[in-house]
C-alpha positions in Angstrom: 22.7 -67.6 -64.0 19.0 -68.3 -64.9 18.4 -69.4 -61.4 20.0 -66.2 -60.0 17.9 -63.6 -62.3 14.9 -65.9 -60.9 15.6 -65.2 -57.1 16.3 -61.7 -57.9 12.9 -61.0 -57.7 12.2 -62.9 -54.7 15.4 -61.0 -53.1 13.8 -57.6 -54.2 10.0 -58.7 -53.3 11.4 -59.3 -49.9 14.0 -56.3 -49.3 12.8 -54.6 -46.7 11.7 -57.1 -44.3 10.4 -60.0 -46.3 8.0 -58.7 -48.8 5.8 -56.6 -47.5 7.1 -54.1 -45.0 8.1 -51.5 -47.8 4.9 -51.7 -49.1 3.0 -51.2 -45.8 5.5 -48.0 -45.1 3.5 -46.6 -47.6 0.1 -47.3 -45.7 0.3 -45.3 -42.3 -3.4 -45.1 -41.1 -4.4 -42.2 -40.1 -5.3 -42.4 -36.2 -8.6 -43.5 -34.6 -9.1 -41.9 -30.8 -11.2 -43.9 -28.5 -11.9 -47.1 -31.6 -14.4 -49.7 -29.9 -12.3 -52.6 -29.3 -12.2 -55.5 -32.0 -13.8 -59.1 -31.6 -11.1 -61.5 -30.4 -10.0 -63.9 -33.2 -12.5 -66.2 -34.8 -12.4 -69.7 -36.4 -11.4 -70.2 -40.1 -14.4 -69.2 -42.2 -16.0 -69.8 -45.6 -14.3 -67.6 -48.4 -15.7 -64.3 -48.5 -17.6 -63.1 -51.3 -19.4 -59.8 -51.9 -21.8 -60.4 -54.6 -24.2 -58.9 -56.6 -23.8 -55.6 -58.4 -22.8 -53.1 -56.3 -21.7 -49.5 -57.0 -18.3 -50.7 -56.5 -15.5 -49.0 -54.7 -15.4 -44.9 -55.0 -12.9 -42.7 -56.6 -11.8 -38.7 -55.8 -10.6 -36.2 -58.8 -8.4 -34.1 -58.6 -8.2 -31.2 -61.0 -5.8 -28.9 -62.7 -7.7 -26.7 -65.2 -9.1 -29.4 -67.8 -6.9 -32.3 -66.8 -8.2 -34.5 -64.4 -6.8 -37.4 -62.0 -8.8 -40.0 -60.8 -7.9 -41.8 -57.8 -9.4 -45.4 -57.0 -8.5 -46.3 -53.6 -8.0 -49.7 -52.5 -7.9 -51.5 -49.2 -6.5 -55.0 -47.5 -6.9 -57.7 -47.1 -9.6 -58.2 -49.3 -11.4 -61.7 -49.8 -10.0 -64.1 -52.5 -11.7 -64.1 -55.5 -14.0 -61.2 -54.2 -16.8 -60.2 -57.1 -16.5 -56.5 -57.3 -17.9 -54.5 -60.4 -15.7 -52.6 -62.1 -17.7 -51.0 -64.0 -17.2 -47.2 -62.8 -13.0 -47.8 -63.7 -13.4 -49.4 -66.9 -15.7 -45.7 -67.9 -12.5 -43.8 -66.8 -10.4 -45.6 -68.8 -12.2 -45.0 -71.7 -11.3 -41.0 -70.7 -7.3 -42.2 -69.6 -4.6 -41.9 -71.6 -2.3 -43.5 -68.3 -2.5 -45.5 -65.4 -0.3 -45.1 -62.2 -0.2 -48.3 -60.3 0.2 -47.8 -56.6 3.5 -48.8 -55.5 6.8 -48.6 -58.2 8.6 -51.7 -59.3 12.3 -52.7 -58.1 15.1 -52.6 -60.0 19.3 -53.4 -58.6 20.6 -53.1 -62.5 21.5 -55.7 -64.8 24.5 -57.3 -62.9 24.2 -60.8 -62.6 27.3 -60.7 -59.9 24.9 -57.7 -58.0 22.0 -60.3 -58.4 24.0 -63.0 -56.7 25.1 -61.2 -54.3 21.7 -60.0 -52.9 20.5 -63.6 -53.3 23.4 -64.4 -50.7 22.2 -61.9 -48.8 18.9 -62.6 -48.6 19.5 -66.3 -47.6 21.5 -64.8 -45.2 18.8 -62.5 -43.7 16.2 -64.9 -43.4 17.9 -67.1 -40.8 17.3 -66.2 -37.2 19.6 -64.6 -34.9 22.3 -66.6 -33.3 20.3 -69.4 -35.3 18.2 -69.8 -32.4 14.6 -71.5 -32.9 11.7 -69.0 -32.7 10.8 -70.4 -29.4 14.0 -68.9 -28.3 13.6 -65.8 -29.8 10.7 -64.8 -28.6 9.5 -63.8 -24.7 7.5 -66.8 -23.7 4.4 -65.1 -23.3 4.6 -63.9 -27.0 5.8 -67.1 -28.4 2.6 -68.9 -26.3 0.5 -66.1 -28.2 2.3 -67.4 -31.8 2.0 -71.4 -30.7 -2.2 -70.7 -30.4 -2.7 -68.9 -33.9 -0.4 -71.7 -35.4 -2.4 -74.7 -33.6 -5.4 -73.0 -34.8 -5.1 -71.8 -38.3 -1.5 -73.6 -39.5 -0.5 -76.4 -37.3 1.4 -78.2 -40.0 3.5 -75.7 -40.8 7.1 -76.4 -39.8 9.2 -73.5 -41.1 7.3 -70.5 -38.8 9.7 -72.2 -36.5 13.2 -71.5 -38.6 12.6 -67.8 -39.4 13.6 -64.6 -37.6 10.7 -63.0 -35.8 10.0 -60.7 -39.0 10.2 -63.3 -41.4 8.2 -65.3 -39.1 5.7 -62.5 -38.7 4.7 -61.7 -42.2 4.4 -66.0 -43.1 2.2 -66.4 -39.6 0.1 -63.3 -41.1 -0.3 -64.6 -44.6 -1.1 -68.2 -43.2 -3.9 -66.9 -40.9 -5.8 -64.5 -43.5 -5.3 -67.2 -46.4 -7.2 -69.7 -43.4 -9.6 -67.4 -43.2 -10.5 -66.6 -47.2 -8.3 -63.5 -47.1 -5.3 -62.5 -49.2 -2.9 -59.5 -49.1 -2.1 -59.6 -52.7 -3.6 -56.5 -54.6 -6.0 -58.6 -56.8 -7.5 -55.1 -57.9 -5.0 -53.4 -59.4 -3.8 -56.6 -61.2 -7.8 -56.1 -62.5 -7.4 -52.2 -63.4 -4.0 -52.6 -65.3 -5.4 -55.6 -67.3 -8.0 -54.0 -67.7 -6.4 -50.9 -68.7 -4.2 -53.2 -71.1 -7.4 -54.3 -72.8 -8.5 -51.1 -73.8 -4.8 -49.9 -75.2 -4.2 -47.3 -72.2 -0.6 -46.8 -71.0 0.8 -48.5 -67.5 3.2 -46.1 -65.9 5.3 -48.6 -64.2 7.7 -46.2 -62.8 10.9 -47.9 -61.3 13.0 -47.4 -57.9 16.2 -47.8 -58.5 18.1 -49.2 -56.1 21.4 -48.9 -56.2 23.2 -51.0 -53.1 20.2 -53.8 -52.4 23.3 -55.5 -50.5 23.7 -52.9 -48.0 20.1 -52.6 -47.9 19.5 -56.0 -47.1 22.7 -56.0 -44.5 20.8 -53.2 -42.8 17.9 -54.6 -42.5 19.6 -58.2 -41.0 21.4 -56.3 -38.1 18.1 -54.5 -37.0 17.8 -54.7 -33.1 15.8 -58.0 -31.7 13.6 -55.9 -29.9 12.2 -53.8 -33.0 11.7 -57.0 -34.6 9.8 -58.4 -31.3 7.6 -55.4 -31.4 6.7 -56.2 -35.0 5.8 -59.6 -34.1 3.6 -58.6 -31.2 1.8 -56.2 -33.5 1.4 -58.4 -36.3 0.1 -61.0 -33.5 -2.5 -58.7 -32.1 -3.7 -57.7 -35.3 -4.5 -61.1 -35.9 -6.1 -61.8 -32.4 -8.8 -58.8 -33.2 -8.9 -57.4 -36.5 -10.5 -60.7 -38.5 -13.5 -59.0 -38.6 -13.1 -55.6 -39.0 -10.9 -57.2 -41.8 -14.0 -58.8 -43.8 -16.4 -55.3 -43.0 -13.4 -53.1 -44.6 -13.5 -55.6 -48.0 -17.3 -55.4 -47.8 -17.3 -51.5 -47.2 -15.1 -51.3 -50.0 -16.7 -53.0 -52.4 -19.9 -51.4 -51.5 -18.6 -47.8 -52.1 -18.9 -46.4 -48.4 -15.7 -44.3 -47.4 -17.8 -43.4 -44.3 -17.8 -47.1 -42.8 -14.3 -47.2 -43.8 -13.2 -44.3 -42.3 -15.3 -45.6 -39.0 -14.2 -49.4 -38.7 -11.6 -49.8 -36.1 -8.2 -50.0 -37.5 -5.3 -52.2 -35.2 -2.3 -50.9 -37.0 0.8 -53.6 -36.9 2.9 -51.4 -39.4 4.0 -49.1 -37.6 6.5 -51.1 -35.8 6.8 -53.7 -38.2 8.8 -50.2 -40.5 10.6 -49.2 -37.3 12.1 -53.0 -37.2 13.8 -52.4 -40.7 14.2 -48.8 -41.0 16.8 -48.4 -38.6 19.5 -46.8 -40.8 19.4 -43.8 -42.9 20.4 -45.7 -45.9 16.5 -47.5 -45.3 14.7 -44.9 -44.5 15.6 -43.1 -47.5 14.5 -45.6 -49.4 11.1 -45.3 -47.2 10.8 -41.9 -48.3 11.8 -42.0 -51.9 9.3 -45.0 -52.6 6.6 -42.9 -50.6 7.5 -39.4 -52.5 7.8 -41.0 -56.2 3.8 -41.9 -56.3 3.0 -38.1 -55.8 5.4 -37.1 -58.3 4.6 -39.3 -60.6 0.7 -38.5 -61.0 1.3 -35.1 -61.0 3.3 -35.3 -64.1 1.0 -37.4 -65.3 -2.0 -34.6 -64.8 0.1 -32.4 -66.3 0.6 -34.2 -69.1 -2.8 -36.0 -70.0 -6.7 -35.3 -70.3 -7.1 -38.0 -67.7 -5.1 -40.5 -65.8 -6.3 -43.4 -63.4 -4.6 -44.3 -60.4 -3.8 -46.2 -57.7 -3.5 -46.4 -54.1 -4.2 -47.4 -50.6 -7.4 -46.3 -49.2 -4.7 -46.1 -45.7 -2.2 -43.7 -47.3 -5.1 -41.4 -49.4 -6.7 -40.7 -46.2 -6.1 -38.7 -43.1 -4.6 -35.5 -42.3 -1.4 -36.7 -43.3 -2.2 -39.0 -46.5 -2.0 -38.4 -50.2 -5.5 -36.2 -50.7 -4.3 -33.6 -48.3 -1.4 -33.5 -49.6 -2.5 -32.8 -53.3 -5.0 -30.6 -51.9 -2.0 -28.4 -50.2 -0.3 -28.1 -53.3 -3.3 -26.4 -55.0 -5.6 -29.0 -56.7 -9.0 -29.1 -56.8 -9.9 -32.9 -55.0 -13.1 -34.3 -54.7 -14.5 -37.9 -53.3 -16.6 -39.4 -51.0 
């Protein structure tokens, strides 16, 4: 069963929609009226590297009497191996007793029959309807749109080809942004927790249970063909105009100004990629409970400790709707940027 327990995790990485659509239903931007319109797509460029020592990214506090809560936002893509200074996070650790990572971790219980099961299941989810190619998927004007960011940024890759149109939107998405020295992985709060494990402070690693991934994952596989066309023609104009707005957000970021990022323009695929996959109740509860658990969590943690670091997405702290107003509402003092 050593092989099972292995694809476990790659079942559960990929439970809502191949990897990273729970994760994004956590990042709703808040909305821009009247943004300038992007640049169209640009050629594969030189990794991206913001050097030099910087202020580095910016953090809020919140309050509650003399506990406080510091809140490092984070943003991406960001550049692979970007240089950022970490300096400001490593004095806050020195004042944390716990750090909150942004999103929880997975967990479907020890069965190893459960664990085969949603292996079978997620095998089962990544093949495309009626095991049609993508080109027959898709409306031919979209797949034309797919066929041009493959022949420019991937054209060796065969599998884009074998995958239903949300599978095949989140590989087309990570090809083009690793082409272009960008990566999705959250290569800053790796740095904060081992960071935070250097200097002895806890990692609240909270866990979302969940307790039928198979149904989950059947959900998911019988979501309407047009939600997951949407997603693709998000995720497809996203990469079409947002490159550079991409590489100004990282640089923002790891220059410290909120402002810019608050000003870039923002093309948000997310949105419909979550409506392709959150079509039942038993999903979007799982939506909401992954979304709710971060605020609970640090304010236990306030309660409970001097100070506490966490994290999360610059997308979900901000806006009328994010995480800062929503601490704010419930009576804390929150300051930032």
């Amino acid at each position: 069963m050593r092989g099972v327990r292995g694809s476990r995790t790659v079942a559960i990485a990929g439970l809502l929609a191949a990897r990273g659509l729970l994760a994004a239903a956590a990042a709703q931007p808040p909305a821009q009226e009247n943004a300038p319109a992007a640049p169209a797509a640009e050629a594969p460029v030189a990794e991206v590297v913001v050097e030099g020592r910087h202020a580095g990214p910016r953090m809020w506090t919140v309050r509650s009497g003399d506990h406080v809560l510091w809140i490092l936002g984070t943003v991406t893509p960001l550049p692979k191996k970007m240089i950022w200074q970490p300096d400001a996070v490593q004095t806050v650790l020195q004042q944390s007793q716990e750090v909150v990572p942004a999103w929880p971790a997975y967990g479907i219980g020890a069965n190893p029959f459960t664990a085969l099961r949603v292996y079978i299941e997620w095998r089962r989810l990544q093949k495309p309807p009626d095991h049609l190619p993508l080109q027959k998927t898709l409306p031919p004007a979209l797949y034309a749109r797919v066929e041009a960011l493959e022949a420019r940024y991937d054209p060796r890759d065969p599998t884009l080809e074998k995958l239903r149109p949300m599978l095949a939107a989140e590989r087309l998405m990570t090809r083009v942004l690793d082409a272009n020295g960008l990566a999705l992985h959250n290569e800053v709060q790796q740095t904060v927790l081992r960071l935070a494990r250097e200097q002895g402070v806890r990692v609240r690693q909270d866990k979302l249970r969940i307790d039928d991934p198979v149904h989950v994952l059947k959900d998911v596989s019988t979501a309407p063909l047009s939600g997951e066309i949407a997603c693709m023609d998000a995720v497809v104009t996203r990469l079409e105009t947002d490159l550079g707005p991409m590489r100004e957000r990282a640089r923002a970021w790891a220059l410290g100004d909120v402002q810019q990022l608050r000003q870039l323009p923002h093309t948000d695929e997310r949105t419909a990629c979550v409506a392709a996959v959150s079509t039942s109740d038993r999903v979007r509860g799982l939506i909401q409970r992954a979304q709710d658990d971060w605020l609970l969590v640090v304010e236990d943690s306030l309660a409970r400790n001097r100070g506490t670091l966490a994290l999360q997405s610059m997308d979900r702290l901000l806006g009328d709707n994010g995480a800062l107003a929503a601490l704010k509402a419930r009576g804390y003092a929150v300051e930032g940027p």
